[in-house]
mmJSON file of the N, C-alpha and C atoms, coordinates in Angstrom:
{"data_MODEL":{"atom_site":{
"group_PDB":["ATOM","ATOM","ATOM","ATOM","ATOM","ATOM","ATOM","ATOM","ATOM","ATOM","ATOM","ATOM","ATOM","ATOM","ATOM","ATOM","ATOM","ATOM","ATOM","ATOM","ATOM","ATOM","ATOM","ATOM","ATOM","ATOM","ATOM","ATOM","ATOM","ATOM","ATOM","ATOM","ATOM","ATOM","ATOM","ATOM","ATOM","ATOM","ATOM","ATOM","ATOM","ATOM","ATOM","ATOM","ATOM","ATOM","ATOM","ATOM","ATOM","ATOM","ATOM","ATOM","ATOM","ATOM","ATOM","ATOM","ATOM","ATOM","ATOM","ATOM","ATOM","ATOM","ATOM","ATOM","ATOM","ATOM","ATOM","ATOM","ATOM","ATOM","ATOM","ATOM","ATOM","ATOM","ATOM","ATOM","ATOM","ATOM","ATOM","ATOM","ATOM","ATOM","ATOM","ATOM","ATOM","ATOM","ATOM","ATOM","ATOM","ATOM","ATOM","ATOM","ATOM","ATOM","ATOM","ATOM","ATOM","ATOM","ATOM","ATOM","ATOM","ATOM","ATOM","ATOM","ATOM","ATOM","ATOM","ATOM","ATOM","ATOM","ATOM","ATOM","ATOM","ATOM","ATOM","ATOM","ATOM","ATOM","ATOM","ATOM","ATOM","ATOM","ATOM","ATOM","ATOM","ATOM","ATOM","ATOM","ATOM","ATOM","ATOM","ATOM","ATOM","ATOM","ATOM","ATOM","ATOM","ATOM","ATOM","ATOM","ATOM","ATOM","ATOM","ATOM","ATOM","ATOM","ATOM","ATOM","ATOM","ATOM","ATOM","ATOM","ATOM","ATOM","ATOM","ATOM","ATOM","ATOM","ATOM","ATOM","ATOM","ATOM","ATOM","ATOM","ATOM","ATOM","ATOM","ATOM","ATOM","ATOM","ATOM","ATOM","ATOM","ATOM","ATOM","ATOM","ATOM","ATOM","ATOM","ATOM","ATOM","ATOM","ATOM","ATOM","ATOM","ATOM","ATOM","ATOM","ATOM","ATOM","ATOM","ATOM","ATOM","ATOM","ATOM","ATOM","ATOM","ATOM","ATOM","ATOM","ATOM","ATOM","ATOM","ATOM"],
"id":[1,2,3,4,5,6,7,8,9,10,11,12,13,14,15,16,17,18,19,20,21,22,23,24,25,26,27,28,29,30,31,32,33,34,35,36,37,38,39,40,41,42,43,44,45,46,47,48,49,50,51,52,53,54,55,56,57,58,59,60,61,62,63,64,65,66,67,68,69,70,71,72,73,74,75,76,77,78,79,80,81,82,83,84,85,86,87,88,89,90,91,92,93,94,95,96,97,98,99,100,101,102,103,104,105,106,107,108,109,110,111,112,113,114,115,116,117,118,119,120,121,122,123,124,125,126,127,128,129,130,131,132,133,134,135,136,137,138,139,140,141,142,143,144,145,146,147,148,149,150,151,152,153,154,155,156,157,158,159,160,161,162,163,164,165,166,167,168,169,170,171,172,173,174,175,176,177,178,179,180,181,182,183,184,185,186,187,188,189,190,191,192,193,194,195,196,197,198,199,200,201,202,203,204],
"type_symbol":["N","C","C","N","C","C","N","C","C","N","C","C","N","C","C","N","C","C","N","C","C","N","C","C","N","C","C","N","C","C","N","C","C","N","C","C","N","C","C","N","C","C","N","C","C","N","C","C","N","C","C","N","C","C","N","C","C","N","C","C","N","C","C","N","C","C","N","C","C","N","C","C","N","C","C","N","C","C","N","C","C","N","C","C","N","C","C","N","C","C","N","C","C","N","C","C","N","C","C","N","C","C","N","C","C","N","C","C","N","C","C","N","C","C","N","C","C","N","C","C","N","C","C","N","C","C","N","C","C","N","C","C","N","C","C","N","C","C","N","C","C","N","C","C","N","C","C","N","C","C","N","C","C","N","C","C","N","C","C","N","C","C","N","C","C","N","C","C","N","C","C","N","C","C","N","C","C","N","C","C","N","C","C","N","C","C","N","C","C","N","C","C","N","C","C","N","C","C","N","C","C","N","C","C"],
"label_atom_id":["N","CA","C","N","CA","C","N","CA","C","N","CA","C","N","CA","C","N","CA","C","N","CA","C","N","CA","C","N","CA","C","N","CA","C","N","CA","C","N","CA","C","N","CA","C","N","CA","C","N","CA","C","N","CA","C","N","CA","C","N","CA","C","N","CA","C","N","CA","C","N","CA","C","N","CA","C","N","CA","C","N","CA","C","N","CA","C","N","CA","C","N","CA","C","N","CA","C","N","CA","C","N","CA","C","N","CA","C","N","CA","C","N","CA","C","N","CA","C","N","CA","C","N","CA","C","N","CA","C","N","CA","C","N","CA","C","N","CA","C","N","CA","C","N","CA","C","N","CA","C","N","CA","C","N","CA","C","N","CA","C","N","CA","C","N","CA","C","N","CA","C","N","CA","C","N","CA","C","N","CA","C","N","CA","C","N","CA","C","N","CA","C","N","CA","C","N","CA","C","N","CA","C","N","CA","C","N","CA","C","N","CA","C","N","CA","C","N","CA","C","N","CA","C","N","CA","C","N","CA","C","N","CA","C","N","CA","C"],
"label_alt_id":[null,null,null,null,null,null,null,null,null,null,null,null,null,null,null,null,null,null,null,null,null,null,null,null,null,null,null,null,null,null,null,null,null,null,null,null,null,null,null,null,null,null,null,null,null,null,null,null,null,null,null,null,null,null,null,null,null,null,null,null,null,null,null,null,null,null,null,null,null,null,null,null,null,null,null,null,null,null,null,null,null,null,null,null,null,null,null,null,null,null,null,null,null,null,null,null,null,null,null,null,null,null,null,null,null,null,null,null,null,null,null,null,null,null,null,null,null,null,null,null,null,null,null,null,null,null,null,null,null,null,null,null,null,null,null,null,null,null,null,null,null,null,null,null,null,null,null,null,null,null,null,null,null,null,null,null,null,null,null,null,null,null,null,null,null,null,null,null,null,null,null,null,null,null,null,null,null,null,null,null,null,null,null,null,null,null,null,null,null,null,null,null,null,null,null,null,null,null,null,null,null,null,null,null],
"label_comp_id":["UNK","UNK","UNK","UNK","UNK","UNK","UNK","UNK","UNK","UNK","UNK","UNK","UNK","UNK","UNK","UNK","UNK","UNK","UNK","UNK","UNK","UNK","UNK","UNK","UNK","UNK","UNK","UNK","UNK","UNK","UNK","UNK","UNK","UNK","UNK","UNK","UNK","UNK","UNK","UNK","UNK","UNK","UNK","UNK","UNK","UNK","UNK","UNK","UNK","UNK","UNK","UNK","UNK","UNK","UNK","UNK","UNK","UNK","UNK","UNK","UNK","UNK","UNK","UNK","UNK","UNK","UNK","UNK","UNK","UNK","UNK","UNK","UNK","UNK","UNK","UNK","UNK","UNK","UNK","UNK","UNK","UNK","UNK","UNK","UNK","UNK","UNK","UNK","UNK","UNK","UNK","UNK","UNK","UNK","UNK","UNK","UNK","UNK","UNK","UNK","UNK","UNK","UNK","UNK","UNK","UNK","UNK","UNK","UNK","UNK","UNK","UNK","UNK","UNK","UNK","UNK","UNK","UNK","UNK","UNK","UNK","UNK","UNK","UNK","UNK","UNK","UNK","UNK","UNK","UNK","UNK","UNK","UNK","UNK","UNK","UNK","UNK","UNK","UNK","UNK","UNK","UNK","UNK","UNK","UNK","UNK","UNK","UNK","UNK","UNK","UNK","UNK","UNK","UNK","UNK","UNK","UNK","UNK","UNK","UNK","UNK","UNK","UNK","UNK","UNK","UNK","UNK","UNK","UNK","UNK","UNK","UNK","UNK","UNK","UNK","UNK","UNK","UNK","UNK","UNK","UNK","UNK","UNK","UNK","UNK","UNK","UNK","UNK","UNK","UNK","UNK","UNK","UNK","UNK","UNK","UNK","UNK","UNK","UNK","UNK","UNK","UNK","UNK","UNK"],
"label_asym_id":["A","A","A","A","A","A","A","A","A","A","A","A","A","A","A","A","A","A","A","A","A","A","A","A","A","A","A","A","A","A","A","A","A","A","A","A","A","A","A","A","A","A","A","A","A","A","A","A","A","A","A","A","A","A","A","A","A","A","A","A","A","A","A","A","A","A","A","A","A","A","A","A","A","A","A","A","A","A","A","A","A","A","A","A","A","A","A","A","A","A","A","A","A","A","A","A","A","A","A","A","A","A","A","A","A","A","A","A","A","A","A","A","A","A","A","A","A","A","A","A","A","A","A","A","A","A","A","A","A","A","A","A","A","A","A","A","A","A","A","A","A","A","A","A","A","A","A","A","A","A","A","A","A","A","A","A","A","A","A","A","A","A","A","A","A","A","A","A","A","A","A","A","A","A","A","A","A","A","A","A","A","A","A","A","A","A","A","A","A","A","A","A","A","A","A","A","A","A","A","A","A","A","A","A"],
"label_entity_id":["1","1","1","1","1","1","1","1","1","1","1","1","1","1","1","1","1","1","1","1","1","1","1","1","1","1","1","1","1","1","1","1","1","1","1","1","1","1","1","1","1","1","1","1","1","1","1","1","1","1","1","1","1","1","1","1","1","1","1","1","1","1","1","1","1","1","1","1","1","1","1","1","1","1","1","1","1","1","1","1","1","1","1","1","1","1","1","1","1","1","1","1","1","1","1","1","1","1","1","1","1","1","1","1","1","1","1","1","1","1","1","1","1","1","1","1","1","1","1","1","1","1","1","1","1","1","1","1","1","1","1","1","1","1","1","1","1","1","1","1","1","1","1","1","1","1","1","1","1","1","1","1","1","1","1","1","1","1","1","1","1","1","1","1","1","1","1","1","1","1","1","1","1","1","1","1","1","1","1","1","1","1","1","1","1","1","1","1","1","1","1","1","1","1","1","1","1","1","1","1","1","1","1","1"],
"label_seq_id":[1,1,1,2,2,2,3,3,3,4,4,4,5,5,5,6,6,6,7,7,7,8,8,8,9,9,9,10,10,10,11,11,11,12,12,12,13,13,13,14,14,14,15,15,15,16,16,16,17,17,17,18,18,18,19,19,19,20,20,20,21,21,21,22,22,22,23,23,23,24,24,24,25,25,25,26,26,26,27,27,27,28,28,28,29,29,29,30,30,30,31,31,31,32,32,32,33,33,33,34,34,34,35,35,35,36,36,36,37,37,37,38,38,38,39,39,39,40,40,40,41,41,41,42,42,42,43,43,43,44,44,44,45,45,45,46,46,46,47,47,47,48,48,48,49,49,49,50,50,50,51,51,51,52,52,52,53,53,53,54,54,54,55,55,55,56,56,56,57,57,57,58,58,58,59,59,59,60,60,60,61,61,61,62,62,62,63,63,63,64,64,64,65,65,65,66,66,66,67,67,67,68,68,68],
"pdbx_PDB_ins_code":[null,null,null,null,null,null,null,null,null,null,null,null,null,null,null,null,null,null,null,null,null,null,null,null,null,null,null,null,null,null,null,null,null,null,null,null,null,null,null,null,null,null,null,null,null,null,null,null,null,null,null,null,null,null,null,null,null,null,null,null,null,null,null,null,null,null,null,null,null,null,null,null,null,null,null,null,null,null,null,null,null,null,null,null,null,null,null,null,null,null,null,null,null,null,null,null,null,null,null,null,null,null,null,null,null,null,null,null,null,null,null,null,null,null,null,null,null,null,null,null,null,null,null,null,null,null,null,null,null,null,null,null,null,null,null,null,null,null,null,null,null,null,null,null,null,null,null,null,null,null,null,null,null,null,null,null,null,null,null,null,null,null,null,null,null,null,null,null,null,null,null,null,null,null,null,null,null,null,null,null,null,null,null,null,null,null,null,null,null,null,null,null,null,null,null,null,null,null,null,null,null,null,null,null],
"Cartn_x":[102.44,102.091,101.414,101.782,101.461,99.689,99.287,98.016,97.401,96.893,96.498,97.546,96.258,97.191,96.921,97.498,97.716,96.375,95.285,94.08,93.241,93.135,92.486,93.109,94.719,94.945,94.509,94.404,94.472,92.789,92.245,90.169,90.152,90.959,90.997,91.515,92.595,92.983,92.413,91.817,90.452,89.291,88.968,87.682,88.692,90.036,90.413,90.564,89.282,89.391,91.162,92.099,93.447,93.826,93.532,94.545,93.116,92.451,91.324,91.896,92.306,92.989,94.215,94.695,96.147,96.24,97.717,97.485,98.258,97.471,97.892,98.122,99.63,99.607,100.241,99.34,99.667,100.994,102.48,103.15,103.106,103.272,103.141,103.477,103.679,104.061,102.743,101.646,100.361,99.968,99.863,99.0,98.098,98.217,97.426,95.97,95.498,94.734,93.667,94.228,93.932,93.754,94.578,94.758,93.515,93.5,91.962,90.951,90.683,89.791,89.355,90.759,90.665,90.756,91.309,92.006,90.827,89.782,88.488,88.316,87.91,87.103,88.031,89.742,90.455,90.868,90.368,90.75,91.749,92.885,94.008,94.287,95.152,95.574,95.968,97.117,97.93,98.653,99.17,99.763,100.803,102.324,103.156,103.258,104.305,104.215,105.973,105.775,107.265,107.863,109.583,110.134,110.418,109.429,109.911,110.925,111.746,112.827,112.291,113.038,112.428,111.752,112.815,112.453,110.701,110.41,108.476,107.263,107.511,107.407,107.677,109.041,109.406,107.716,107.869,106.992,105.391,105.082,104.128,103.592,104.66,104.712,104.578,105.466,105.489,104.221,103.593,102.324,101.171,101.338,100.378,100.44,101.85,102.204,101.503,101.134,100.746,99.289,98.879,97.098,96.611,97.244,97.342,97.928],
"Cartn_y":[72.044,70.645,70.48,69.946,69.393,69.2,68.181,67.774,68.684,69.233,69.559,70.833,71.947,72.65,72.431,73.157,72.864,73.249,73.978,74.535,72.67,72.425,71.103,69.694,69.612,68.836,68.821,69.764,70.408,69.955,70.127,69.589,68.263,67.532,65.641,65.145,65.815,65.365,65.671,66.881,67.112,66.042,65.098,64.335,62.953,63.023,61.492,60.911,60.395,60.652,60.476,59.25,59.933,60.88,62.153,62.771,64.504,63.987,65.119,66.436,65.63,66.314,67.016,66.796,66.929,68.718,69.067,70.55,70.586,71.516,72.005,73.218,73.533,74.763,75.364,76.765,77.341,77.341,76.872,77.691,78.063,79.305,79.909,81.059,81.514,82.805,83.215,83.133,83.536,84.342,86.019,86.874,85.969,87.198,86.356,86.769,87.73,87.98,86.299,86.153,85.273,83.501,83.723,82.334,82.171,83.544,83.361,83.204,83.777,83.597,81.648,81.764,79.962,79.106,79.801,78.909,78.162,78.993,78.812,77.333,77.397,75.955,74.623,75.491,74.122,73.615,74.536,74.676,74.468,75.27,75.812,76.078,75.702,75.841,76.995,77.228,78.481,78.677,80.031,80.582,81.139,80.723,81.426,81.517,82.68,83.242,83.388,82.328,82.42,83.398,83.563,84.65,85.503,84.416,84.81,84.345,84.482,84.083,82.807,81.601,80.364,80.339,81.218,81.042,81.356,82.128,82.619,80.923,80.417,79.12,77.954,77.866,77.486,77.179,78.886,79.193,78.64,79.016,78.58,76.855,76.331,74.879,74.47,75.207,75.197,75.398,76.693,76.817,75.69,74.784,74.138,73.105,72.473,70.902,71.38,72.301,72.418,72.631,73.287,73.261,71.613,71.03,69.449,68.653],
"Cartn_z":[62.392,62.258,60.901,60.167,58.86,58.221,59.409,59.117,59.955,61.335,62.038,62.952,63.389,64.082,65.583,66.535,67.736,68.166,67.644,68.637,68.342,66.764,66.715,67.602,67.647,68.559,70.05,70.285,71.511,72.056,71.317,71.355,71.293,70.269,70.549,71.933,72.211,73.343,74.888,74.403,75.676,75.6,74.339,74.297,74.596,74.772,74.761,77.012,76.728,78.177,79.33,79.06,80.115,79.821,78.561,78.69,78.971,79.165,79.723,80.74,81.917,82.8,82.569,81.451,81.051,80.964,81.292,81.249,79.621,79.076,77.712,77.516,77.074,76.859,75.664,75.037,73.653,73.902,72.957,72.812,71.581,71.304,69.532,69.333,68.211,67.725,67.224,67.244,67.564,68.194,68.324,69.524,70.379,71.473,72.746,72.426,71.365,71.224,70.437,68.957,68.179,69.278,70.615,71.095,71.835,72.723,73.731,72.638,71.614,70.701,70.35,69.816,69.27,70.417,71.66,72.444,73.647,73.142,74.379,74.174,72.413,72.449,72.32,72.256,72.922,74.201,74.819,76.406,76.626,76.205,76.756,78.041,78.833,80.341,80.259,79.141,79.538,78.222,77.738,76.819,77.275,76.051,76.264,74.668,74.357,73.106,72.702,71.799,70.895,71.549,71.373,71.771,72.742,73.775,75.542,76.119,77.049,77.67,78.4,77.781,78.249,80.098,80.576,81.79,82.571,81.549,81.094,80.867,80.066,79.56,80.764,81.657,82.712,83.953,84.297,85.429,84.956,83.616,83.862,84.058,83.537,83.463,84.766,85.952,87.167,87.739,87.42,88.007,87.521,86.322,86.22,86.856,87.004,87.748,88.996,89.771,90.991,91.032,89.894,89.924,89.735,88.772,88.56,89.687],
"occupancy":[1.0,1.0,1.0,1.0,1.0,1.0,1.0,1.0,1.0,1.0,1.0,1.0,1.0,1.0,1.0,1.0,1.0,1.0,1.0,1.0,1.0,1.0,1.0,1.0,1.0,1.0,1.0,1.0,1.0,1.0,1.0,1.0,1.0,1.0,1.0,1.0,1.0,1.0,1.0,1.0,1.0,1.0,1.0,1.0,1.0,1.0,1.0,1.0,1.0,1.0,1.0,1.0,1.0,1.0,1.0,1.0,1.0,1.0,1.0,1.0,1.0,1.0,1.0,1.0,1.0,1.0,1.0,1.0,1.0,1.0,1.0,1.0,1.0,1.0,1.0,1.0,1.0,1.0,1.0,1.0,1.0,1.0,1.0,1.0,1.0,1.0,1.0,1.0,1.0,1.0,1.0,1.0,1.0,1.0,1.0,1.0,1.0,1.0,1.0,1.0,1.0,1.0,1.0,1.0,1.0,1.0,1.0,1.0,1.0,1.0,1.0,1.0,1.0,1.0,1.0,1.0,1.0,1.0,1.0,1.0,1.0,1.0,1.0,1.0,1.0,1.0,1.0,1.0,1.0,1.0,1.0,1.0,1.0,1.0,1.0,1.0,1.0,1.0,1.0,1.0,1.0,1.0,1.0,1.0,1.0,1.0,1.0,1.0,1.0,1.0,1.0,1.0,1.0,1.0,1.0,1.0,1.0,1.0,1.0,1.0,1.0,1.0,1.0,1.0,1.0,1.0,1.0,1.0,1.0,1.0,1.0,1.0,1.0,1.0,1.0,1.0,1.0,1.0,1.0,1.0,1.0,1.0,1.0,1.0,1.0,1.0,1.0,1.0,1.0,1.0,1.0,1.0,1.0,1.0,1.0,1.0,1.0,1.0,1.0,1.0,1.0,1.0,1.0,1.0],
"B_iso_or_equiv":[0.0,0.0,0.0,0.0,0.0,0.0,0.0,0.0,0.0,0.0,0.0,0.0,0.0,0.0,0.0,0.0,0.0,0.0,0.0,0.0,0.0,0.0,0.0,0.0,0.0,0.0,0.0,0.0,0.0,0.0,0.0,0.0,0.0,0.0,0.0,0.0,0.0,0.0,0.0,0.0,0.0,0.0,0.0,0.0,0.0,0.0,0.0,0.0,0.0,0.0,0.0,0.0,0.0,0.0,0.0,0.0,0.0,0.0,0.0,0.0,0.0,0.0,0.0,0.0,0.0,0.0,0.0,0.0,0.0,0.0,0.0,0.0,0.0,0.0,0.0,0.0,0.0,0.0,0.0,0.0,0.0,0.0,0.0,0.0,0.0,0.0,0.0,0.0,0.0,0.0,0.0,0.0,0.0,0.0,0.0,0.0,0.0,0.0,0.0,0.0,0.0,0.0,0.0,0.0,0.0,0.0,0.0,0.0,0.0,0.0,0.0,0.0,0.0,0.0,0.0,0.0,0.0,0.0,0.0,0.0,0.0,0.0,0.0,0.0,0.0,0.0,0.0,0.0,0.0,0.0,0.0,0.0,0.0,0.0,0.0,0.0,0.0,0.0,0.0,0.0,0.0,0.0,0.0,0.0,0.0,0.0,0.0,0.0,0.0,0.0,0.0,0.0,0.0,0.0,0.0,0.0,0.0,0.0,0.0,0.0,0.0,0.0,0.0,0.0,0.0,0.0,0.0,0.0,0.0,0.0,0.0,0.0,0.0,0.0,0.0,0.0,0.0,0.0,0.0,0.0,0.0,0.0,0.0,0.0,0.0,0.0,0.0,0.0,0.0,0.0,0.0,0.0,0.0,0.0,0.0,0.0,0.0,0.0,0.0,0.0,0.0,0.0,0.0,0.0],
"pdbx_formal_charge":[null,null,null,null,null,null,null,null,null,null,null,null,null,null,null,null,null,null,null,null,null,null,null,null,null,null,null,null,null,null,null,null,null,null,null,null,null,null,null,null,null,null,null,null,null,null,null,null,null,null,null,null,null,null,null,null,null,null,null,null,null,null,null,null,null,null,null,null,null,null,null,null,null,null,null,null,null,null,null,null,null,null,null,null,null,null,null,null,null,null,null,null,null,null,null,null,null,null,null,null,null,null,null,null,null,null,null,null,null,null,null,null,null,null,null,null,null,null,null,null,null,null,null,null,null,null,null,null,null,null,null,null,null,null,null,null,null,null,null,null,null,null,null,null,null,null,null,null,null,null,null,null,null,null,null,null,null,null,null,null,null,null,null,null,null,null,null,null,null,null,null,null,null,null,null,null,null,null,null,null,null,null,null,null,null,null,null,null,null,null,null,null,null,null,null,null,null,null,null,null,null,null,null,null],
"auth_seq_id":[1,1,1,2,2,2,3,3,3,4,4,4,5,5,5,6,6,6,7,7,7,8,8,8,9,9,9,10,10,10,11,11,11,12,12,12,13,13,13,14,14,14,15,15,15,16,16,16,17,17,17,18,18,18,19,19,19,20,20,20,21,21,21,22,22,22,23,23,23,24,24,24,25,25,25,26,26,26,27,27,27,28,28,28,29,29,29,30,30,30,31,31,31,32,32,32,33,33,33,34,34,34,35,35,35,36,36,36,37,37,37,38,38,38,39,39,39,40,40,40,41,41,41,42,42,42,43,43,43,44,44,44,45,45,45,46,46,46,47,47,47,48,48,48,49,49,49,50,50,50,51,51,51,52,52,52,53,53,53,54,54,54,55,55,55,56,56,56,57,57,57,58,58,58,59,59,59,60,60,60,61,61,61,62,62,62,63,63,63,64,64,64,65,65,65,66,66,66,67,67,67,68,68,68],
"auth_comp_id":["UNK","UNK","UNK","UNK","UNK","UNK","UNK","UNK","UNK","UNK","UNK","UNK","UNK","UNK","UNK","UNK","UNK","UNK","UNK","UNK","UNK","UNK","UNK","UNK","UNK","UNK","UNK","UNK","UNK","UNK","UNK","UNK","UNK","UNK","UNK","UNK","UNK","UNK","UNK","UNK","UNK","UNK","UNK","UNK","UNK","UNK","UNK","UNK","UNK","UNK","UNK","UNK","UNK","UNK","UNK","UNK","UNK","UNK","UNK","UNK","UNK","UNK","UNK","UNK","UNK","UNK","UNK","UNK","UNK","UNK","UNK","UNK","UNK","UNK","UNK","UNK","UNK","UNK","UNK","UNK","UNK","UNK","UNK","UNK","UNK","UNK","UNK","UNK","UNK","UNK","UNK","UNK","UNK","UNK","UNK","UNK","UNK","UNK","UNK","UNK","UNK","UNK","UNK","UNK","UNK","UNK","UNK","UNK","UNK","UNK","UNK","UNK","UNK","UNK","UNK","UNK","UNK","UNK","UNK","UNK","UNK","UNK","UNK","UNK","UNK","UNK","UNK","UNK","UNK","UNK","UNK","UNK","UNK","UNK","UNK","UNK","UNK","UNK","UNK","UNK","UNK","UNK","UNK","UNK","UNK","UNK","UNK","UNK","UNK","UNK","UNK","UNK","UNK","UNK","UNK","UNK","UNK","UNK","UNK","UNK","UNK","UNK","UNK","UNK","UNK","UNK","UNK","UNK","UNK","UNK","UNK","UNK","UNK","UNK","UNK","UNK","UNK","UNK","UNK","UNK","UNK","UNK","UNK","UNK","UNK","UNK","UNK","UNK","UNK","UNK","UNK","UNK","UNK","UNK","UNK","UNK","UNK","UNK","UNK","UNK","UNK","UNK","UNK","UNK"],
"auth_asym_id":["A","A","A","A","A","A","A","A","A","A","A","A","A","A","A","A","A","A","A","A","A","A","A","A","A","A","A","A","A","A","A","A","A","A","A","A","A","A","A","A","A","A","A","A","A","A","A","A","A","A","A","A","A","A","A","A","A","A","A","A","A","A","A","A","A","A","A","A","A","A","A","A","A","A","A","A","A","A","A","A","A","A","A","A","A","A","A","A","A","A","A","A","A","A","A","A","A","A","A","A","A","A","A","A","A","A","A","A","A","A","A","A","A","A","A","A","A","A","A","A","A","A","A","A","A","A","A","A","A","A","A","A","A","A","A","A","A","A","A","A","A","A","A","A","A","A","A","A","A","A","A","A","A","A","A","A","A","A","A","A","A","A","A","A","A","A","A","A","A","A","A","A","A","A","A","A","A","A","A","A","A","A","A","A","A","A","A","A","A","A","A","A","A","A","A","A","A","A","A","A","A","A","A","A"],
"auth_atom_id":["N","CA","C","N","CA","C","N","CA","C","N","CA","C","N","CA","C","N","CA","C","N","CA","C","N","CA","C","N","CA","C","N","CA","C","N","CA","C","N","CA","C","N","CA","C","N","CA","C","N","CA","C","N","CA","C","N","CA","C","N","CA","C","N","CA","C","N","CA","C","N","CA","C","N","CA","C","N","CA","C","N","CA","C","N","CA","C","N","CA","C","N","CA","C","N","CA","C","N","CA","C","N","CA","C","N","CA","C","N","CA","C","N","CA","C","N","CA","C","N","CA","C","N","CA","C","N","CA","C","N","CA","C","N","CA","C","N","CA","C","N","CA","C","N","CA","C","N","CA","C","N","CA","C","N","CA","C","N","CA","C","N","CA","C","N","CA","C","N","CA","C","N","CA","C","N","CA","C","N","CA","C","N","CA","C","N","CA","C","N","CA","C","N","CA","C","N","CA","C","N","CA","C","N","CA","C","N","CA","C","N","CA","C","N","CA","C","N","CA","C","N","CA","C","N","CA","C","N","CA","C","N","CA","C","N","CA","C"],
"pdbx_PDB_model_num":[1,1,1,1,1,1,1,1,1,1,1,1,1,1,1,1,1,1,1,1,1,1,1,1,1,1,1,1,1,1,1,1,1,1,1,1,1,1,1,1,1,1,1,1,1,1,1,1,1,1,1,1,1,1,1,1,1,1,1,1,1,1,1,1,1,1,1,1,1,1,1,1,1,1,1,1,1,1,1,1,1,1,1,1,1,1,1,1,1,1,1,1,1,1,1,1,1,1,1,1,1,1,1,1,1,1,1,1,1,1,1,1,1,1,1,1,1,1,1,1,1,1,1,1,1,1,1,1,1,1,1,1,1,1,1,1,1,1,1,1,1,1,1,1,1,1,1,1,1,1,1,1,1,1,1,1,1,1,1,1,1,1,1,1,1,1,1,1,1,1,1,1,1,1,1,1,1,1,1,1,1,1,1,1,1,1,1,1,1,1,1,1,1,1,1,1,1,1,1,1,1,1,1,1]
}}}
């Protein structure tokens, strides 16, 4: 993203109250290491990592529509 990356979007849209609840999740070619790091203070739902078999990305989407 040009202006902003996904950990800073990811923190506005946690302070914009409808979309508070919203599940957000890393996708990136980013280690999972670097994401839990950055990913705390965006509160990330869930990480999937570039280069997985979509069907990875799928499930977790699945598992969040149901925690939500």
């Amino acid at each position: 993203m040009p202006e902003h990356d996904g950990f800073a979007t990811a923190r506005v849209l946690r302070r914009i109250a409808p979309t508070r609840d919203a599940g957000i999740i890393a996708f990136t070619a980013f280690g999972e290491e670097l994401v839990r790091q950055q990913g705390l203070s965006a509160r990330f739902d869930g990480y999937c990592q570039k280069g997985n078999p979509p069907a990875a990305l799928v499930q977790l989407i699945e598992r969040l529509v149901h925690v939500h």
